[in-house]
N, C-alpha and C positions, 0 to 999 in steps of 0.2 A: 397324530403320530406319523412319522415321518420313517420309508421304509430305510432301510439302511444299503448302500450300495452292494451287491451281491449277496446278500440274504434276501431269503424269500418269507414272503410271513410265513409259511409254515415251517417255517426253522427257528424264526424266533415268536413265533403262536401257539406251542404246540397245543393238540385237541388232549380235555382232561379225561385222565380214564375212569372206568366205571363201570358197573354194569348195570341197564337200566330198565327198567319193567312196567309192561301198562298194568290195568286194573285189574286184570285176567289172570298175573304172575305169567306172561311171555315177556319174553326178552327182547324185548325193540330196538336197545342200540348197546353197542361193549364202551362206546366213548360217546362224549356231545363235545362241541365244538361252540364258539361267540359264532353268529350268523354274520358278524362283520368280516370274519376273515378271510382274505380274498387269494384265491386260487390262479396262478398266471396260467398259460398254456401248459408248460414243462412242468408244472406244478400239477397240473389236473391229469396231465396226462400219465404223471408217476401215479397217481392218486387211486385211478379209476380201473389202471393196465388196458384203455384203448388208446387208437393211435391219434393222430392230430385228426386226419383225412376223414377217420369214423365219425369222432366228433365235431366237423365240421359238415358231415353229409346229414346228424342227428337235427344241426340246428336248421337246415336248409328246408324252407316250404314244400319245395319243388323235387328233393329226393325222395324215391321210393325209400329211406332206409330214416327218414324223419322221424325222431320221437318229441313227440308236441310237450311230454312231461320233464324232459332234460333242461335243466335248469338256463334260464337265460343269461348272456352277459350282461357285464355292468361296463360300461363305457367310462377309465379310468382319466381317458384324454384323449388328442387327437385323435394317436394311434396305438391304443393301449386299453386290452380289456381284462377281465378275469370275472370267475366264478366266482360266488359266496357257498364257504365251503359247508356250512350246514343246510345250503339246498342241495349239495352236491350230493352228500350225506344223506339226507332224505329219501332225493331219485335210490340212491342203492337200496336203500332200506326197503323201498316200494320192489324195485325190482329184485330183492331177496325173496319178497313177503310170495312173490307171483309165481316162484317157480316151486 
């Protein structure tokens, strides 16, 4: 599937809604999402409401402000990456569950 010029997949992806429950009757996620669909920069960063700089200090070894669980890129081509938004989804759900 070929994106379309100026759509982003999550405009023509959207995540289905729902409410979803573990075994326990907690509420785990209000939507799920295909694990294929990919999140660019301005996508994640609408997504998430951090900035680019956090999110690029989260992926870094070497920052103090590193989180090893923030989901990795996908290396789309040369110079071109994005997130898979149900691991994006995920990280939140962990970092909901934590506080």
């Amino acid at each position: 599937m070929h994106e379309m010029a100026g759509f982003s997949n999550v405009a023509t992806n959207p995540p289905r809604r729902g409410r979803f429950f573990n075994e326990y009757g907690e509420l785990i996620a209000m939507y799920t999402t295909d694990d294929f669909t990919i999140l660019r920069m301005k996508d994640l960063v609408a997504y998430i409401g951090l900035s680019r700089s956090k999110i690029y200090e989260m992926l870094d070894h070497k920052s103090k402000r590193h989180d090893p669980a923030f989901p990795k890129q996908v290396r789309l081509g040369t110079a071109a990456v994005g997130w898979y938004q149900g691991e994006v989804i995920a990280w939140l759900e962990r970092r909901r569950q934590q506080s």
